[in-house]
C-alpha positions as CSV (number, residue, x, y, z in Angstrom):
1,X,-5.7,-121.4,-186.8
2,X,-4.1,-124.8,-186.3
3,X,-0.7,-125.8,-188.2
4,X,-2.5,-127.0,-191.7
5,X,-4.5,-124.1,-192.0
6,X,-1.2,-122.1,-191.4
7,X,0.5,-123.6,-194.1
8,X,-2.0,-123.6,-196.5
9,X,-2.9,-119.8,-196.3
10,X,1.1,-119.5,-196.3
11,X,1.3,-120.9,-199.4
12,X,-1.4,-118.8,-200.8
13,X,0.7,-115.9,-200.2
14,X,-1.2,-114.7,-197.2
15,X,1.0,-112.9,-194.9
16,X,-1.3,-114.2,-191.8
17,X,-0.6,-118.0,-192.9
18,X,2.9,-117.0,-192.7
19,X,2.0,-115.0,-189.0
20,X,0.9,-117.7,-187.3
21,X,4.0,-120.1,-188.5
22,X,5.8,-117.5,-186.9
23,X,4.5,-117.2,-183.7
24,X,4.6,-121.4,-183.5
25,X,8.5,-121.2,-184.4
26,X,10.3,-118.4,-183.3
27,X,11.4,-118.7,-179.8
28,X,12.0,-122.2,-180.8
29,X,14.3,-121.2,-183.7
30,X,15.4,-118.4,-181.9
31,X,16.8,-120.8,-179.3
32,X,18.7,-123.3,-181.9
33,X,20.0,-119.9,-183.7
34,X,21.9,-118.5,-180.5
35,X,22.9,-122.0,-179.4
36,X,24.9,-121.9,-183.1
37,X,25.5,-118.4,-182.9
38,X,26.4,-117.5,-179.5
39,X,24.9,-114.0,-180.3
40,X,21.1,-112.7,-179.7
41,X,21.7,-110.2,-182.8
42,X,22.7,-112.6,-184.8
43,X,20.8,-115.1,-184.1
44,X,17.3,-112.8,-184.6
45,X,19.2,-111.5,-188.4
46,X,19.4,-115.5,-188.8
47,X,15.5,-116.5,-187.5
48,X,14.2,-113.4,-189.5
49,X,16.5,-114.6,-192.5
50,X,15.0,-118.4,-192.7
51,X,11.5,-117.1,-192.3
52,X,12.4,-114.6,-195.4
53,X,13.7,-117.6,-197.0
54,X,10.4,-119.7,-196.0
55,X,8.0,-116.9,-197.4
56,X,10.4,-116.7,-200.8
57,X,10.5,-120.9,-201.3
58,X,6.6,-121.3,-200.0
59,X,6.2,-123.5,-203.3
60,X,9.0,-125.7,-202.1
61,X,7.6,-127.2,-199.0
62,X,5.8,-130.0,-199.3
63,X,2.4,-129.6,-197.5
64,X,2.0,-133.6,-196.5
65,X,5.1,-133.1,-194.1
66,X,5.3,-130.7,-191.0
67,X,6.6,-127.8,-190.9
68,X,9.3,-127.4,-188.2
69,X,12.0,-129.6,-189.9
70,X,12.0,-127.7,-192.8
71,X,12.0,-124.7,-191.1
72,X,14.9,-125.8,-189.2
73,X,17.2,-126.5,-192.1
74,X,16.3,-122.5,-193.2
75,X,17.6,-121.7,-189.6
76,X,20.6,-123.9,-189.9
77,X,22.3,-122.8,-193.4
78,X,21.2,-118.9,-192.1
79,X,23.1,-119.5,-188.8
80,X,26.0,-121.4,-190.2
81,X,26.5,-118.7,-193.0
82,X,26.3,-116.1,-190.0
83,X,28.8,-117.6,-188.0
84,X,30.7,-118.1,-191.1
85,X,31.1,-114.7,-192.1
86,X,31.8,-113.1,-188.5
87,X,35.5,-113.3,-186.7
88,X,35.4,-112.7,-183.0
89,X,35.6,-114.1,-179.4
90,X,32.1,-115.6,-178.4
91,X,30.3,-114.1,-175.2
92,X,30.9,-116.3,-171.9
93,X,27.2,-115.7,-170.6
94,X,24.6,-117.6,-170.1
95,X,21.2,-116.4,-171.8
96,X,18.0,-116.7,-169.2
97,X,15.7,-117.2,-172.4
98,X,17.4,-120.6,-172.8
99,X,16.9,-121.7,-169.2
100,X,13.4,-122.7,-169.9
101,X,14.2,-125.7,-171.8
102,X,17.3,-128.0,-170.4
103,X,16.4,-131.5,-171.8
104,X,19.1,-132.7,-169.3
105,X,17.4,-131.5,-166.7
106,X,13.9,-131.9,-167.9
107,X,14.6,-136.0,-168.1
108,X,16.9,-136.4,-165.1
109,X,16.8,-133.7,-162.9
110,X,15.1,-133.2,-159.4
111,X,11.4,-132.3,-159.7
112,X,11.9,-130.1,-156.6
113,X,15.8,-129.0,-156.9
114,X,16.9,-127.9,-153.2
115,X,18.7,-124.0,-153.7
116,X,22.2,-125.9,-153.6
117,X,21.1,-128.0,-156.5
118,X,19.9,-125.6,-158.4
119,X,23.5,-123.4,-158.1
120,X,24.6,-126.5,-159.3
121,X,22.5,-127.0,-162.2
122,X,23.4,-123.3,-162.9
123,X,27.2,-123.7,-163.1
124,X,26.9,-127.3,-164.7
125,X,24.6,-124.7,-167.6
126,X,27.4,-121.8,-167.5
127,X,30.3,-124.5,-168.4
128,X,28.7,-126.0,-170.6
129,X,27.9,-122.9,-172.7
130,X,31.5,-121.8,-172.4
131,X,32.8,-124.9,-173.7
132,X,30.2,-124.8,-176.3
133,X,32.0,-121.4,-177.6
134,X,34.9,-123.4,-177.7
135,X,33.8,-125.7,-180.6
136,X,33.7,-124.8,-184.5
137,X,30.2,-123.9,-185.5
138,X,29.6,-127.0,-187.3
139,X,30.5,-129.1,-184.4
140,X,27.9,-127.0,-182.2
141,X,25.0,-127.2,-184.6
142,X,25.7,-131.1,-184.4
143,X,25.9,-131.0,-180.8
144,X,23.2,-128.6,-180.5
145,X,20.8,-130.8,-182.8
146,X,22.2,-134.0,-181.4
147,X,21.4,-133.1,-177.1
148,X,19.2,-129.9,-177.7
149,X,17.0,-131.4,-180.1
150,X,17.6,-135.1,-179.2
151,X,17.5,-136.0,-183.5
152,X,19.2,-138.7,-184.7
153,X,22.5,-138.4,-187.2
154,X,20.6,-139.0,-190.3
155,X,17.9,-136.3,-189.3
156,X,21.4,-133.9,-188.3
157,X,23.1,-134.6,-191.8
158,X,19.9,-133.7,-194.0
159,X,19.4,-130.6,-191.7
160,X,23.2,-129.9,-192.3
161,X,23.1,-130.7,-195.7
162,X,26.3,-133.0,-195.5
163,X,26.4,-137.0,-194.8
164,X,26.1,-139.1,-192.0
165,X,29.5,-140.1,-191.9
166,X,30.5,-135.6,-191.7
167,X,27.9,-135.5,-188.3
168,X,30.0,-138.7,-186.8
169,X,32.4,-137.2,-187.1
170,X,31.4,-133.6,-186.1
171,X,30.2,-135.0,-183.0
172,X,32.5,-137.3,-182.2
173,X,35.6,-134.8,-182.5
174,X,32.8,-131.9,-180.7
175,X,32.4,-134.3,-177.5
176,X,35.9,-135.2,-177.4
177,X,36.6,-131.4,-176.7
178,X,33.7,-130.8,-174.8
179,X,35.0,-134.0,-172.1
180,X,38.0,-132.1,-172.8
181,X,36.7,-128.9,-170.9
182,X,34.1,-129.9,-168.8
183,X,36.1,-133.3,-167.9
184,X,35.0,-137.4,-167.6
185,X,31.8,-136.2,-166.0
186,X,30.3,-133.9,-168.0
187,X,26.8,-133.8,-169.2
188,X,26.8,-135.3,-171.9
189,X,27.9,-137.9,-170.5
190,X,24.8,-138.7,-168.7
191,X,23.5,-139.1,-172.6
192,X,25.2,-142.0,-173.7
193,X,26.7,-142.3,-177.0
194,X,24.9,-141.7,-180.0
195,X,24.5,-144.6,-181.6
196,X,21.9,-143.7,-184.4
């Protein structure tokens, strides 16, 4: 069942519409949760939240647009009210399930990393995420949405639900920290500013 079919069953109120949305999205919206969340628990209670959230508001989404953004913004608000709610030192490690998709590395790195370069791509990953714990949630999820899912500010604020001007400045004062951390040559640096 492709993507329109999905929906459209969805909306109906069949459960397998809903079934096949979910096995399209969830390691995807897994992935953004625990970059937000820093914690696998948390970050399933947030996934299994937006897709509650998704089957509840069904009459909402518009058909005519695709699925995944809105989607996305359920995952959002669920992981930003999670992180909001919870008061306690972030975990320092480095998920595997996250591994698979580095955009950094997918668009720069070495087709065939030698083993030193890999190590090296490993702890470049493992500083990063710790300096990513080091930021206020809604600095990471502009981060996160920003390099992770390479959208642009405007995209970032109506995920967010806040302006343009709020995601600036989220990222703005979420880099400074992170060249803070990692120092001048940081990843992110490799990504230019953001610009739009």
């Amino acid at each position: 069942m492709d993507e329109a079919q999905a929906v459209e069953r969805w909306q109906r109120g069949d459960p397998e519409g809903l079934g096949a949305l979910v096995r399209a999205y969830e390691l995807r919206a897994l992935r953004t949760a625990y970059l937000i969340l820093r914690d696998r628990m948390d970050a399933e209670d947030a996934v299994q939240n937006a897709f509650l959230r998704a089957w509840e508001h069904r009459h909402r989404f518009d058909p005519r647009r695709p699925f995944w953004p809105w989607l996305l913004r359920l995952v959002i608000r669920e992981a930003l009210r999670l992180a909001g709610r919870r008061d306690r030192h972030l975990p320092a490690s480095f998920p595997s399930f996250l591994e698979a998709e580095d955009p950094v590395e997918s668009t720069w790195g070495d087709p065939h990393p030698s083993p030193e370069q890999m190590a090296e791509q490993a702890e470049q990953r493992r500083r990063v995420w710790q300096a990513l714990g080091l930021l206020s949630p809604t600095q990471r999820t502009a981060i996160v949405l920003r390099y992770y899912h390479e959208l642009p500010e405007k995209e970032i604020a109506e995920l967010m639900g806040c302006t343009t001007g709020t995601v600036k400045h989220y990222l703005y004062e979420g880099r400074i920290r992170l060249r803070g951390i990692l120092g001048s040559a940081g990843a992110l640096d490799r990504k230019g500013e953001d610009h739009g």
